[in-house]
KEBADO-966334 format. One record per residue (C-alpha): residue number from 1; residue in one letter; chain; x, y, z. Coordinates in nm, 3 decimals, padded with zeros to 5 digits. Layout:
# KEBADO-966334
i; aa; ch; c1; c2; c3
NUM; A; A; X; Y; Z;
...
This chain:
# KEBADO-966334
i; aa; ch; c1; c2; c3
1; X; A; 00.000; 00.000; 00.000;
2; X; A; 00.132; 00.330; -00.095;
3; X; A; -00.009; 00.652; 00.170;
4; X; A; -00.162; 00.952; -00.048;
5; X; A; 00.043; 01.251; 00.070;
6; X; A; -00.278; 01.495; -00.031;
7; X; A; -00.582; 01.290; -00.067;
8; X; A; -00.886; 01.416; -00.174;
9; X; A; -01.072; 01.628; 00.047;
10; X; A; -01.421; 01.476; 00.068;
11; X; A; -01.596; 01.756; 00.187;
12; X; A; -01.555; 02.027; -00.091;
13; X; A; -01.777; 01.923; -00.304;
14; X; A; -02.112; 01.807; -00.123;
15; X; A; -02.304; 01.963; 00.198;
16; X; A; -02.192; 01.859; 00.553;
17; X; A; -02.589; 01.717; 00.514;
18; X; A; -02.537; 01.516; 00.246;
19; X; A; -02.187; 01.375; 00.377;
20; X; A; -02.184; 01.383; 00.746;
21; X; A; -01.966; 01.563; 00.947;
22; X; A; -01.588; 01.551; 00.936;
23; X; A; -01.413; 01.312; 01.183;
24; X; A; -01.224; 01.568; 01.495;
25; X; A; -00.873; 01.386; 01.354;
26; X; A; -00.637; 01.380; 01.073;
27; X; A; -00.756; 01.159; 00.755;
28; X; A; -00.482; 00.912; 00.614;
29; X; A; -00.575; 00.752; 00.315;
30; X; A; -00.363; 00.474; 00.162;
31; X; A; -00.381; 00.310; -00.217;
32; X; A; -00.365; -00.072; -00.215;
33; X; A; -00.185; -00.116; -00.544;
34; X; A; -00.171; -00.493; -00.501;
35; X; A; -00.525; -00.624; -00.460;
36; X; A; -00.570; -00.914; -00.661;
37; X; A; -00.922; -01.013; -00.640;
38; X; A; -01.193; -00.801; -00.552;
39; X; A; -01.513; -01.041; -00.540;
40; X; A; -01.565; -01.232; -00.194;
41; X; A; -01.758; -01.502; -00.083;
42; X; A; -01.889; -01.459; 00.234;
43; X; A; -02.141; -01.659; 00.450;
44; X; A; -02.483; -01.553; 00.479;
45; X; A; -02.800; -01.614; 00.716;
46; X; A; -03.026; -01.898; 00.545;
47; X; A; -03.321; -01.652; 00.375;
48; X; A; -02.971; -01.442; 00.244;
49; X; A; -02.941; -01.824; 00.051;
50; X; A; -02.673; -01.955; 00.265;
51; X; A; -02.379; -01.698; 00.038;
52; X; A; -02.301; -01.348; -00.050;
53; X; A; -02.061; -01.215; -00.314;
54; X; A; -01.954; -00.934; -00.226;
55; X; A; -01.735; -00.618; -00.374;
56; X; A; -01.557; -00.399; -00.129;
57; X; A; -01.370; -00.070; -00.328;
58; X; A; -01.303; 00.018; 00.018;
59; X; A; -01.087; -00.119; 00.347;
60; X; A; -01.243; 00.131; 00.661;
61; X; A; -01.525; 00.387; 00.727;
62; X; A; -01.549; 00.752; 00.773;
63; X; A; -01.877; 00.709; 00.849;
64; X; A; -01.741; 00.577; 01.225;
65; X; A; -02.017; 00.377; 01.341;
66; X; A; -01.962; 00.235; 01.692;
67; X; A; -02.135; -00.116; 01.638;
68; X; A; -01.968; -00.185; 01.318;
69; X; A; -01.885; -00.549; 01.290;
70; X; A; -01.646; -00.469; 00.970;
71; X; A; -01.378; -00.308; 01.234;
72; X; A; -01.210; -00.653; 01.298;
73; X; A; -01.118; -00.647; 00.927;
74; X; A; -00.841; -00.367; 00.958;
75; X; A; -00.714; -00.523; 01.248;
76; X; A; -00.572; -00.792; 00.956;
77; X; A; -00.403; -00.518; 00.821;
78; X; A; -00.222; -00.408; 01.146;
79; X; A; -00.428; -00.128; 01.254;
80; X; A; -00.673; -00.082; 01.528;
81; X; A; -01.028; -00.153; 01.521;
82; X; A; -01.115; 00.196; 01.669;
83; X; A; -01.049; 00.526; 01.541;
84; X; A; -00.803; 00.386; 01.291;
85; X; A; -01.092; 00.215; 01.096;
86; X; A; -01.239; 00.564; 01.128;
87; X; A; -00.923; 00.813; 00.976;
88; X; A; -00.708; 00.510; 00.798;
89; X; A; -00.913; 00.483; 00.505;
90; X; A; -00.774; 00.207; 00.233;
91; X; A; -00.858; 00.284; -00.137;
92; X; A; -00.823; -00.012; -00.406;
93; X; A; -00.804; 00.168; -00.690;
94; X; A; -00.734; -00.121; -00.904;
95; X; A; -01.106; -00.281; -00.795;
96; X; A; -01.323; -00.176; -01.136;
97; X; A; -01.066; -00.350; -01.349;
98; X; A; -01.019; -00.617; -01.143;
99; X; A; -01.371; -00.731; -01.141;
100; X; A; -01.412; -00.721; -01.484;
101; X; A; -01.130; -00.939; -01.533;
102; X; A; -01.313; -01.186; -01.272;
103; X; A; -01.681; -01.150; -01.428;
104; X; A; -01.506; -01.294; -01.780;
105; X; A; -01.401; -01.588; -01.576;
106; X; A; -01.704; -01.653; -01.327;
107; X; A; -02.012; -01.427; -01.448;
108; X; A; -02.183; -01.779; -01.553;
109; X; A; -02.136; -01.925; -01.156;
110; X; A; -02.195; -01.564; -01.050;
111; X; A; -02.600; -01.531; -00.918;
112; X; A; -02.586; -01.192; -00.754;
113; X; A; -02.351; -00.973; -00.617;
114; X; A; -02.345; -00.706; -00.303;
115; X; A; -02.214; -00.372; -00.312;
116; X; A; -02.069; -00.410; -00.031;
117; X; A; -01.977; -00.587; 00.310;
118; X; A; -01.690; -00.462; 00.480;
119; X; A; -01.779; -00.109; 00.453;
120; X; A; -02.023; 00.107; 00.305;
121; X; A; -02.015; 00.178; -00.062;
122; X; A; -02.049; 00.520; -00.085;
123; X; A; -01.810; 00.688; 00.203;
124; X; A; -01.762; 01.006; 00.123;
125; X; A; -01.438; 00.915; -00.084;
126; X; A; -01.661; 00.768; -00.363;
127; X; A; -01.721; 01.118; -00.413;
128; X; A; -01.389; 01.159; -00.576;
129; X; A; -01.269; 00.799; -00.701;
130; X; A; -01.562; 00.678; -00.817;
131; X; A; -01.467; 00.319; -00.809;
132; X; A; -01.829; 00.227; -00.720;
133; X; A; -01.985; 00.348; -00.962;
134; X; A; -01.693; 00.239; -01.199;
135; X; A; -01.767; -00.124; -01.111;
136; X; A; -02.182; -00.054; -01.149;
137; X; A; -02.061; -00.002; -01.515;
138; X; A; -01.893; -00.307; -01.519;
139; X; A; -02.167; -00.509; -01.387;
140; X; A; -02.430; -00.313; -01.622;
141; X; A; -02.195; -00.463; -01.876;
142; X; A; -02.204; -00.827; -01.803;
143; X; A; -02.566; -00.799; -01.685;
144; X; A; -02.518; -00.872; -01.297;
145; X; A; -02.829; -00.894; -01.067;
146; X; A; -02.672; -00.636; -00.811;
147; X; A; -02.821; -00.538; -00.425;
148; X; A; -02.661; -00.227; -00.238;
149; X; A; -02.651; -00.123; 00.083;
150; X; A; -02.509; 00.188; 00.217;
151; X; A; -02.610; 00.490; 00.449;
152; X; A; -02.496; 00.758; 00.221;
153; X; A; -02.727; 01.019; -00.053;
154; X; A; -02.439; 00.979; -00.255;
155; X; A; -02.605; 00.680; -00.422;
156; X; A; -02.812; 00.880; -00.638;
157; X; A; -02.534; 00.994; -00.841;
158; X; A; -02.533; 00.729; -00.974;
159; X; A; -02.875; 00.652; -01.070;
160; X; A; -02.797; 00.678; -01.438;
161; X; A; -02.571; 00.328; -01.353;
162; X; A; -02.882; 00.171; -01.157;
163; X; A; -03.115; 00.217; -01.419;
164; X; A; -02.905; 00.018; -01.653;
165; X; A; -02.843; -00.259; -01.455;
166; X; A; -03.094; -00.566; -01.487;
167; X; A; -03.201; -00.636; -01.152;
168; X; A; -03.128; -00.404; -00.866;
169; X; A; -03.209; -00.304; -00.514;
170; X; A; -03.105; -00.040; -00.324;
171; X; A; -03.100; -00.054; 00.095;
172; X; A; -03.077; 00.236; 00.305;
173; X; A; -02.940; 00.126; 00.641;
174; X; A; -03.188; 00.350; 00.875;
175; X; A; -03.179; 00.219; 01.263;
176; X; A; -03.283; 00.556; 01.397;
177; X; A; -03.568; 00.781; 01.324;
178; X; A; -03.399; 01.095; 01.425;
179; X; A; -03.091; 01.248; 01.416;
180; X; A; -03.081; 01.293; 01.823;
181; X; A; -03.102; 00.905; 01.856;
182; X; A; -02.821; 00.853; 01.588;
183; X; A; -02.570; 01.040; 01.721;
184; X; A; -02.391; 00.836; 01.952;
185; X; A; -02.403; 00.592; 01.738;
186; X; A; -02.303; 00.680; 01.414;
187; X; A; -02.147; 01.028; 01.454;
188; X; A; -02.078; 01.098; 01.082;
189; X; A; -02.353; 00.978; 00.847;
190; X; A; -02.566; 01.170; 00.686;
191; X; A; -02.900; 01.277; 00.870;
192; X; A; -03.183; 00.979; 00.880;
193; X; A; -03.372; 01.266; 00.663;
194; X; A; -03.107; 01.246; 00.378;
195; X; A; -03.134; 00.860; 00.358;
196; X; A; -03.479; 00.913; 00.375;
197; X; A; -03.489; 01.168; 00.064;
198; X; A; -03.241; 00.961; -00.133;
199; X; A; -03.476; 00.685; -00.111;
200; X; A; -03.739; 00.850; -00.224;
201; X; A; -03.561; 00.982; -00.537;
202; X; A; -03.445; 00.648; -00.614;
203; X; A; -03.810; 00.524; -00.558;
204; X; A; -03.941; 00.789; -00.796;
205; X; A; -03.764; 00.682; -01.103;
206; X; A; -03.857; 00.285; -01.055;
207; X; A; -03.594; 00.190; -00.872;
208; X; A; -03.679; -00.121; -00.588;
209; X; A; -03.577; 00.056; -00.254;
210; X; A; -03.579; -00.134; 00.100;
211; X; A; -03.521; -00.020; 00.456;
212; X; A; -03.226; -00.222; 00.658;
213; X; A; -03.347; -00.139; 01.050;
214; X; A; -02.979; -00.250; 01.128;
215; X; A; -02.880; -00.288; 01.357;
216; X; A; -03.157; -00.290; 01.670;
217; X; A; -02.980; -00.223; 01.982;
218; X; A; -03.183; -00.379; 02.257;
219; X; A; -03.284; -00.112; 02.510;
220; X; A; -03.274; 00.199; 02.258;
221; X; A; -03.426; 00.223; 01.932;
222; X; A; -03.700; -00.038; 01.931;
223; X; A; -03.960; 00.214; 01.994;
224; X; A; -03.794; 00.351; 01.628;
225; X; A; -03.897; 00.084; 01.454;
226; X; A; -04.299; 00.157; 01.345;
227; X; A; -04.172; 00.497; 01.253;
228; X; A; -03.895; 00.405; 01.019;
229; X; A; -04.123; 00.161; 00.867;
230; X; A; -04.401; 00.411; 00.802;
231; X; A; -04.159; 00.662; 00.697;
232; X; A; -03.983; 00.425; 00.421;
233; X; A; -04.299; 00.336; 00.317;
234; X; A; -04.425; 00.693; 00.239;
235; X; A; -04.023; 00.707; 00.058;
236; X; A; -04.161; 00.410; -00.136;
237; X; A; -03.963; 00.127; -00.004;
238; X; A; -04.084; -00.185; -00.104;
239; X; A; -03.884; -00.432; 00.132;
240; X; A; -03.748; -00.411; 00.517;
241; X; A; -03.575; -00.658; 00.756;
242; X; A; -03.386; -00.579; 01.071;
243; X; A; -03.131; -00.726; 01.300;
244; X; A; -03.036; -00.738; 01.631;
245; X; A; -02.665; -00.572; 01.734;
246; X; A; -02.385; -00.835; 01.696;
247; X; A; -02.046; -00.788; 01.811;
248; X; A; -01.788; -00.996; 01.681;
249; X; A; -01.521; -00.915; 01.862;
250; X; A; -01.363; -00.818; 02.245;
251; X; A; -01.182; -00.496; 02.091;
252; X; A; -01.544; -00.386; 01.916;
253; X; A; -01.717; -00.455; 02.272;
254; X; A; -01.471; -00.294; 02.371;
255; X; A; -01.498; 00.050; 02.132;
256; X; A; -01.893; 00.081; 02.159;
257; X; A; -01.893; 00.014; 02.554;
258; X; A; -01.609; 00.340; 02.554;
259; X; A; -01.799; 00.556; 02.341;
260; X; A; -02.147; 00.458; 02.495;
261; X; A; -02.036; 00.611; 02.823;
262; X; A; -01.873; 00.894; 02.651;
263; X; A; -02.181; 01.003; 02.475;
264; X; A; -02.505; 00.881; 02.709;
265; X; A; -02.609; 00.874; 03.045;
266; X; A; -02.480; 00.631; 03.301;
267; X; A; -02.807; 00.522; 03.335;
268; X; A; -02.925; 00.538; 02.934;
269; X; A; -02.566; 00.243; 02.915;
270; X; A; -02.633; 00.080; 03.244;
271; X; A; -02.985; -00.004; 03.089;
272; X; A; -02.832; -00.099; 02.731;
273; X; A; -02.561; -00.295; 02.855;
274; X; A; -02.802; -00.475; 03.102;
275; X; A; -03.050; -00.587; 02.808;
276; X; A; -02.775; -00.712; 02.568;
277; X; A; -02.645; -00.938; 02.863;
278; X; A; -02.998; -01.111; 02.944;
279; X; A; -03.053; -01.127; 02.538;
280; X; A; -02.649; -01.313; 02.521;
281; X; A; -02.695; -01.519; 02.799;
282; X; A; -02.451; -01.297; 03.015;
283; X; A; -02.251; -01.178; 02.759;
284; X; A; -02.262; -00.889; 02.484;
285; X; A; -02.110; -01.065; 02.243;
286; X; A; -02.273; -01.418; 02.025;
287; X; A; -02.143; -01.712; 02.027;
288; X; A; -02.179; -01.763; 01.710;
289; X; A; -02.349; -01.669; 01.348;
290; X; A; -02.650; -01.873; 01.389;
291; X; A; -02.712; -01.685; 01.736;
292; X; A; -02.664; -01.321; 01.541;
293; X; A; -02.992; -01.228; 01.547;
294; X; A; -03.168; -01.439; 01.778;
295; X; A; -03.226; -01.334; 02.164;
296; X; A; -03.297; -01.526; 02.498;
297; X; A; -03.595; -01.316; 02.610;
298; X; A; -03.953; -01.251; 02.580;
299; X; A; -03.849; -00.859; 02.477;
300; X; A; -03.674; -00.943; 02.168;
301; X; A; -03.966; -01.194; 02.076;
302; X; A; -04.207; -00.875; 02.120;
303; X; A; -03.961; -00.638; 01.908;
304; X; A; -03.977; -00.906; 01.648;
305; X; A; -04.337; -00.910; 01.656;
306; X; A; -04.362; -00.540; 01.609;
307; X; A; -04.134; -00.583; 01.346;
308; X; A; -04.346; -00.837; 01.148;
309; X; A; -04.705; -00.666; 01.261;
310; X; A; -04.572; -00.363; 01.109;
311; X; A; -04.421; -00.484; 00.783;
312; X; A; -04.709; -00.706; 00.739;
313; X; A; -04.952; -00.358; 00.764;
314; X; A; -04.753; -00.161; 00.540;
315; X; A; -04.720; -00.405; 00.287;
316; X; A; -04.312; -00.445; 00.301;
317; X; A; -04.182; -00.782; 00.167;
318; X; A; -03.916; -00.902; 00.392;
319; X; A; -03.615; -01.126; 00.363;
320; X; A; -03.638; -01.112; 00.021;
321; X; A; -03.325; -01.143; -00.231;
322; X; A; -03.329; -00.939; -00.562;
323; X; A; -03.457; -01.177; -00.848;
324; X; A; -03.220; -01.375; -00.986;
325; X; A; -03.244; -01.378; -01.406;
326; X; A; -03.136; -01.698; -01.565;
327; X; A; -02.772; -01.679; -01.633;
328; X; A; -02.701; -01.655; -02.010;
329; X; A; -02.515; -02.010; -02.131;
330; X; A; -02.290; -01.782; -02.354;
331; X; A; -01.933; -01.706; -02.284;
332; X; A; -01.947; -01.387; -02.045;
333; X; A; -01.748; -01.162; -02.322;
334; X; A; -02.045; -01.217; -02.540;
335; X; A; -02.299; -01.078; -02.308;
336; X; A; -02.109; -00.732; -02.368;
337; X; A; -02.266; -00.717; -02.741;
């Protein structure tokens, strides 16, 4: 990896709004120069079909939430899972070439793929590289059912891209309702309102839009959920799930515990911490994937319920993948004439 002495400054161009507010510390942004694959395989829950593929442009966040479970991944690079995953921002941006060159060998074996995993999409460095929407081209190209989820207006840049493409969703991760709620959690996305008015732009022009309530945080934001459902229905979001928090790992417990009690009440993280522990079974992490999402308590079987009596009221469909087309039997380089 090669540091950028003057990267690009992401918030020139667009409104603090539309971008979120700028970290308190110094932005380092490194190149990766020798990524050699960009498309992963990842595990999924069972109504995700068991597998992901996923494309990350992107190694880190600005976006700094505190629950992230993608902060254990730049710990493999030798940096912390705290504020370095906030200011040390990794750029491949060799990815858009790279996936073309893997689409000519796999698009037959390829159902779907996810923009992204590790980290959202559309930080506010997509602004400038554009490798995003670079590999949206790409996958326009070779005619790649595609589902993206981010937190950031920025997607509708790009809507000339997503109306080419032949099956795509677009998810707006939304756990709060209001800005106030948000805060301590995810200190520099955009405003719930701007995901809320990007969706409805993408809605507008035919685009399938969903709601991610993700993650719920047992003991804050379940009273958010009827809200954000109403409101992404009146966006016109078409599909919802939600999830409880998961944390992966002790330095990511350790992270959101720190900045819990830096930016709430004793009492507010006393209460939070409590209700994660009875949900874990006396711990705030899971023991595994199949326990991600699934709690020990009559309280999480009620905030499901008001999930599914909502969603079921407003007409979402839930855990739903994008449709899949058949996958042409031609060589992949023919599908690009």
């Amino acid at each position: 990896m090669r540091q950028i002495a003057n990267p690009p400054n992401p918030y020139d161009r667009y409104s603090a709004e539309f971008v979120g507010e700028p970290p308190p510390t110094r932005l380092v942004v490194f190149e990766e120069t020798a990524t050699k694959k960009v498309i992963t395989k990842a595990f999924a829950s069972d109504w995700e079909g068991g597998w992901r593929y996923t494309v990350n442009c992107y190694r880190g966040c600005i976006h700094g939430c505190t629950y992230c479970f993608a902060r254990q991944y730049h710990e493999y690079l030798g940096y912390g899972a705290g504020t370095d995953f906030e200011t040390k921002i990794v750029v491949k941006p060799n990815a858009p070439q790279l996936l073309r060159e893997e689409l000519k060998k796999t698009r037959d074996k390829m159902p779907h793929l996810d923009f992204s995993f590790a980290t959202d999409p559309y930080l506010p460095l997509e602004a400038e590289y554009k490798l995003t929407r670079k590999c949206l081209e790409v996958c326009a190209e070779f005619r790649v059912p595609i589902a993206i989820v981010t937190k950031s207006p920025l997607v509708t840049r790009d809507l000339d891209v997503i109306k080419r493409l032949s099956s795509v969703s677009v998810f707006f991760s939304l756990p709060f309702l209001t800005k106030e709620n948000s805060n301590p959690f995810e200190p520099y996305t955009p405003v719930p309102e701007a995901r809320f008015r990007a969706m409805k732009t993408l809605s507008d022009e035919g685009i399938t839009t969903g709601i991610g309530i993700a993650p719920v945080i047992p003991g804050y934001n379940e009273s958010d959920i009827p809200g954000l459902l109403e409101r992404a229905k009146e966006c016109g979001a078409r599909r919802a799930f939600m999830s409880m928090l998961h944390i992966d790992t002790d330095s990511i417990e350790q992270y959101f515990v720190q900045k819990m009690n830096e930016r709430l009440p004793e009492t507010r993280v006393r209460k939070i911490i409590n209700t994660m522990l009875r949900e874990r079974g006396g711990t705030l992490r899971h023991r595994s994937y199949a326990e991600r999402s699934v709690g020990k308590t009559e309280q999480w079987e009620v905030t499901k319920r008001l999930f599914d009596f909502h969603a079921r009221r407003l007409g979402f469909k839930q855990h739903e993948r994008p449709v899949v087309e058949e996958i042409s039997k031609e060589p992949a380089q023919q599908c690009l004439f």
